[in-house]
GUTILUM-191982 format. One record per residue (C-alpha): residue number from 1; residue in one letter; x negated, y negated, z. Coordinates in nm, 4 decimals. Each point is the difference from the previous one (the first is absolute). Layout:
// GUTILUM-191982
lodo mardo:NUM&vexti:A&c1:X&c2:Y&c3:Z $
...
***
This chain:
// GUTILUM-191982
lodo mardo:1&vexti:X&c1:0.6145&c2:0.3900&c3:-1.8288 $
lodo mardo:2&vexti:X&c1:0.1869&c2:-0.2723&c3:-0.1620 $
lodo mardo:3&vexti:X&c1:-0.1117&c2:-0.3877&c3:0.0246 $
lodo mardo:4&vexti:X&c1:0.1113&c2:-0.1610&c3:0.3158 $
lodo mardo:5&vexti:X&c1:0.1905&c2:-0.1795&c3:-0.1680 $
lodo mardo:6&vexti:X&c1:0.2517&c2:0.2484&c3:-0.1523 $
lodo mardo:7&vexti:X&c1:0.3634&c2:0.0280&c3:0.1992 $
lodo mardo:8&vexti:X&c1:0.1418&c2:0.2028&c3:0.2256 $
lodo mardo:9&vexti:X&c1:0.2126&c2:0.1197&c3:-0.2051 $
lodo mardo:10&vexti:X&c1:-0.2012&c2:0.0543&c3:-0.3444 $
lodo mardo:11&vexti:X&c1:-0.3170&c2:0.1648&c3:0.2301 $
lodo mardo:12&vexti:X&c1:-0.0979&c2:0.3800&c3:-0.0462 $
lodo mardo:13&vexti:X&c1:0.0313&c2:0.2606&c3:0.2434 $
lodo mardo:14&vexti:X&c1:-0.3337&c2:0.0115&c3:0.0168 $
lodo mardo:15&vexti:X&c1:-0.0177&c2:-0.3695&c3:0.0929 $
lodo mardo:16&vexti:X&c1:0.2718&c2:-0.0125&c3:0.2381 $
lodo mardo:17&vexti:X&c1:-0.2077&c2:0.2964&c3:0.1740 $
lodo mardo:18&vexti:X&c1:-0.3123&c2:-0.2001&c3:0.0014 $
lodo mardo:19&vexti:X&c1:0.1525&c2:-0.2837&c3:0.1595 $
lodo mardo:20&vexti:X&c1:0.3227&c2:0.1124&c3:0.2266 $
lodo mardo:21&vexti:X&c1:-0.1617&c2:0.3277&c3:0.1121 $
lodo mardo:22&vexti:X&c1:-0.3890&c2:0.0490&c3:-0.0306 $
lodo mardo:23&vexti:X&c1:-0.0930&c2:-0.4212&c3:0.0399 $
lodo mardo:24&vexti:X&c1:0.2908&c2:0.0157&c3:0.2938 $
lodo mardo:25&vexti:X&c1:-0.1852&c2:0.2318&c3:0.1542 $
lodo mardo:26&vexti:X&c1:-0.3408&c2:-0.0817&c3:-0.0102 $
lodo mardo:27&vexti:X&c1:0.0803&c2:-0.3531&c3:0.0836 $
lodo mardo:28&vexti:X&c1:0.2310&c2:0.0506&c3:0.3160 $
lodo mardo:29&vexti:X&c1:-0.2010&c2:0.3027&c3:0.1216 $
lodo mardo:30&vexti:X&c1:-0.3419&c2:-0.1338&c3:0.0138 $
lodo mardo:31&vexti:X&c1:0.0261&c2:-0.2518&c3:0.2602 $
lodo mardo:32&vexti:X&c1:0.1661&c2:0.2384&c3:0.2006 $
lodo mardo:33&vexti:X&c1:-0.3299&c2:0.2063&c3:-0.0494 $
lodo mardo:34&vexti:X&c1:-0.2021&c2:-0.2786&c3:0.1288 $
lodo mardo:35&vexti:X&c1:0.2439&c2:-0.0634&c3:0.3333 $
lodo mardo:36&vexti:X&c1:0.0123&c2:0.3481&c3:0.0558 $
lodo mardo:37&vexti:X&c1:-0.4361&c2:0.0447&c3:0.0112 $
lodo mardo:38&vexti:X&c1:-0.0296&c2:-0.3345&c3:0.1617 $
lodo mardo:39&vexti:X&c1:0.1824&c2:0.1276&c3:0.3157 $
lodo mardo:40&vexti:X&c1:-0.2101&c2:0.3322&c3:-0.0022 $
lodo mardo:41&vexti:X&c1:-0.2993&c2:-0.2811&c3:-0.0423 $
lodo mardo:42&vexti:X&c1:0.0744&c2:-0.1731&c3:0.3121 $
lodo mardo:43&vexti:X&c1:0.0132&c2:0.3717&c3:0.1941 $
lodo mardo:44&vexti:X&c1:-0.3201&c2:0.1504&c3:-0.0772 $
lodo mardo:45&vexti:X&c1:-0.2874&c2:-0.1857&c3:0.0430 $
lodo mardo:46&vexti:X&c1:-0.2216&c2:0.1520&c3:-0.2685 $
lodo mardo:47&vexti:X&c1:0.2386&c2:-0.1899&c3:-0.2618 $
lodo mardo:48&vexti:X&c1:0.0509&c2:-0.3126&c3:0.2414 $
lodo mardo:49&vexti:X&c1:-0.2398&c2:-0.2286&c3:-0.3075 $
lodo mardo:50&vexti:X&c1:0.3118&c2:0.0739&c3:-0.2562 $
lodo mardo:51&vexti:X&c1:0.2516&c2:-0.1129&c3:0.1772 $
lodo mardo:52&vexti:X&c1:-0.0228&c2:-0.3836&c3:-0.1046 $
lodo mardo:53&vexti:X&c1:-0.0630&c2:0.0998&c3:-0.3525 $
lodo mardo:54&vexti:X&c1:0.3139&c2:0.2437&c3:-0.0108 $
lodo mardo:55&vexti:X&c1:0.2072&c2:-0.3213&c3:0.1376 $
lodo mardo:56&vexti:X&c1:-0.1093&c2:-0.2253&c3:-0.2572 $
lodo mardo:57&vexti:X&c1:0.0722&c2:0.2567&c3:-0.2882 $
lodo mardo:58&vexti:X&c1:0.3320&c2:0.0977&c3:0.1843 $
lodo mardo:59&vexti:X&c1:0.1206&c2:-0.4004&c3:-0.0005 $
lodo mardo:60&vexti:X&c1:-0.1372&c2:-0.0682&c3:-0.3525 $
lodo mardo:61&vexti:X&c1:0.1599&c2:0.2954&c3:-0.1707 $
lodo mardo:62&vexti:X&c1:0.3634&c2:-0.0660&c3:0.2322 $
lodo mardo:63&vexti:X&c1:-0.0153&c2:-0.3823&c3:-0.1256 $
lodo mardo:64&vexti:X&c1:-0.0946&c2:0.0893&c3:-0.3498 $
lodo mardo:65&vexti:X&c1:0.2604&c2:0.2722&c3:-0.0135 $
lodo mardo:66&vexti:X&c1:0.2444&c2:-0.2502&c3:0.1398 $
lodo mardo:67&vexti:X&c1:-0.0751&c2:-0.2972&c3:-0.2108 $
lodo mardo:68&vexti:X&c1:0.0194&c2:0.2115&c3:-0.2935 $
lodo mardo:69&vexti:X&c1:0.3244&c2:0.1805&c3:0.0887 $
lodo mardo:70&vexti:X&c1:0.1498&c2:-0.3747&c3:0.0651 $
lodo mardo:71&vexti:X&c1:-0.1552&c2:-0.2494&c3:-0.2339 $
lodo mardo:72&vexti:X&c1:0.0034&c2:0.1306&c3:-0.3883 $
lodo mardo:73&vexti:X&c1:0.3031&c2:0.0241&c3:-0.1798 $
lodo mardo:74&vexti:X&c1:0.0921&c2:0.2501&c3:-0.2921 $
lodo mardo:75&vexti:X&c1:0.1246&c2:-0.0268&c3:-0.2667 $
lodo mardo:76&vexti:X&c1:0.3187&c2:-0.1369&c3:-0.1462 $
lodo mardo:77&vexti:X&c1:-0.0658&c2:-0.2202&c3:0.3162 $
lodo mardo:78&vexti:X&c1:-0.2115&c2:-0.3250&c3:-0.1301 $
lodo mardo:79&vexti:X&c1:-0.3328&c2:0.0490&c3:0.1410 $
lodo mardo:80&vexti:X&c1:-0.1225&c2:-0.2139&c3:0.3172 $
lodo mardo:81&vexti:X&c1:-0.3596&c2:-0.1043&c3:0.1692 $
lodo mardo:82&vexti:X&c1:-0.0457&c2:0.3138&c3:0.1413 $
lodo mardo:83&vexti:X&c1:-0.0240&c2:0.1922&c3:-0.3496 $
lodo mardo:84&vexti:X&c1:-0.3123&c2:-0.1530&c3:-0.0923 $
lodo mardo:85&vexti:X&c1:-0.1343&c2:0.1187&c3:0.3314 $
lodo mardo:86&vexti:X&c1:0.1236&c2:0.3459&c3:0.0069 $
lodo mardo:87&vexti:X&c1:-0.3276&c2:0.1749&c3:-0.1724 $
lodo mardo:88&vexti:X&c1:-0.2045&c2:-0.1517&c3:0.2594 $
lodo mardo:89&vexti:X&c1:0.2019&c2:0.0975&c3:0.3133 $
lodo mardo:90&vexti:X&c1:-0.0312&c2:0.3607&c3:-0.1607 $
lodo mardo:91&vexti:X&c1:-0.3840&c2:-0.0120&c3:-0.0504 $
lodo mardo:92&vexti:X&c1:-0.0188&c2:-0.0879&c3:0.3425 $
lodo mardo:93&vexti:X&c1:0.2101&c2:0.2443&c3:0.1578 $
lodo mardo:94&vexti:X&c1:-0.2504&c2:0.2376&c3:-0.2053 $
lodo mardo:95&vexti:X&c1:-0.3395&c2:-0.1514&c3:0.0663 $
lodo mardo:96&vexti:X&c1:0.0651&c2:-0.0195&c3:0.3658 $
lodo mardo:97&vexti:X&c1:0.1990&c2:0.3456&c3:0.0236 $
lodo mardo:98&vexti:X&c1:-0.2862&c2:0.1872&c3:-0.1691 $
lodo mardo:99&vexti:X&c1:-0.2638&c2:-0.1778&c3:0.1624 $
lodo mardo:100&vexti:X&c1:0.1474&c2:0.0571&c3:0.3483 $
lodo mardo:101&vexti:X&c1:0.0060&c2:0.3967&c3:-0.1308 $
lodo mardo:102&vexti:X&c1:-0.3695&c2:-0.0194&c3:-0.1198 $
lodo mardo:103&vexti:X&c1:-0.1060&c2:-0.1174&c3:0.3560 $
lodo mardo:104&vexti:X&c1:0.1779&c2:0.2472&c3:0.1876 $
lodo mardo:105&vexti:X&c1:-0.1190&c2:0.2685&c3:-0.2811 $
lodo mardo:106&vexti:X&c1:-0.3466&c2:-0.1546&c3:0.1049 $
lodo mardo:107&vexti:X&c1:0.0331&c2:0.0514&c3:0.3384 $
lodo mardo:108&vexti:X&c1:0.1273&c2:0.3033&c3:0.0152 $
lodo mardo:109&vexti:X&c1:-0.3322&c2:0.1046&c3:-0.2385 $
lodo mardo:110&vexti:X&c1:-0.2429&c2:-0.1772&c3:0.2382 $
lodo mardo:111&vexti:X&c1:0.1969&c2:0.1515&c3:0.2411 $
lodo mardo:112&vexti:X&c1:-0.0674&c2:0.3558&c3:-0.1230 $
lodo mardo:113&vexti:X&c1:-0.3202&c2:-0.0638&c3:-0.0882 $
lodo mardo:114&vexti:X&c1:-0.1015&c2:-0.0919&c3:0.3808 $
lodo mardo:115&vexti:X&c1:0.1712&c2:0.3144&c3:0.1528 $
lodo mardo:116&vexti:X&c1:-0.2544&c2:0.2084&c3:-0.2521 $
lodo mardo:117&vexti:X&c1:-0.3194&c2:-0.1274&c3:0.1473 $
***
C-alpha cells in the first residue's frame, strides 16, 4: 500500500483497493454487525449480558467511522486538526471492534463448553 499520504490520483490499484473497496468495507460493515447481534441480544435471554457491550462497540465504531470519514483531509487539500487524529480514531475502531468479537467469540466458547457437561 502506498503512504497515506500519496494522491488520489498518483495511488496504485492496489492502494485504491485497500482503501475505496476492502477498508470501505470493513469499516461501514462492522457496525452494522454489531446492530444486527445486539437486537438478537435483546431477544434471547441466554445472550441478554452482551447486549450493553455490543451497544458500546456499535456507537464507538459508528462515531469513529464518522469522525474519520468527516474530519481528515487528503491530499492536495492542506491538512487540518483532524489529520493528526486520524491514526487514533482507526486504532480505536480496531481495539474496540476486535475486542467486542473476542467477547462474543468467548461466549460463544463458554457457551459450548457448558452445553458439554
Amino acid at each position: 500500500m502506498d503512504p497515506a499520504s500519496t494522491p488520489a490520483d498518483q495511488m496504485t490499484l492496489d492502494s485504491k483497493l485497500h482503501w475505496n473497496v476492502f477498508g470501505a468495507l470493513v469499516f461501514s460493515l462492522s457496525p452494522v454487525s454489531c446492530f444486527v447481534f445486539l437486537r438478537r441480544f435483546r431477544a434471547d435471554s441466554t445472550w441478554r449480558p452482551l447486549r450493553w457491550p455490543t451497544l458500546a462497540a456499535g456507537a464507538i465504531t459508528v462515531a469513529s467511522v464518522v469522525l474519520m470519514a468527516i474530519g481528515p483531509t487528503r491530499p492536495p487539500a492542506a491538512p487540518n486538526a483532524f489529520n493528526a487524529w486520524n491514526g487514533v480514531l482507526q486504532r480505536a475502531f480496531i481495539v474496540t471492534y476486535l475486542g467486542w468479537i473476542f467477547i462474543f467469540a468467548w461466549r460463544l466458547r463458554t457457551r459450548g463448553d457448558t452445553k458439554r457437561h
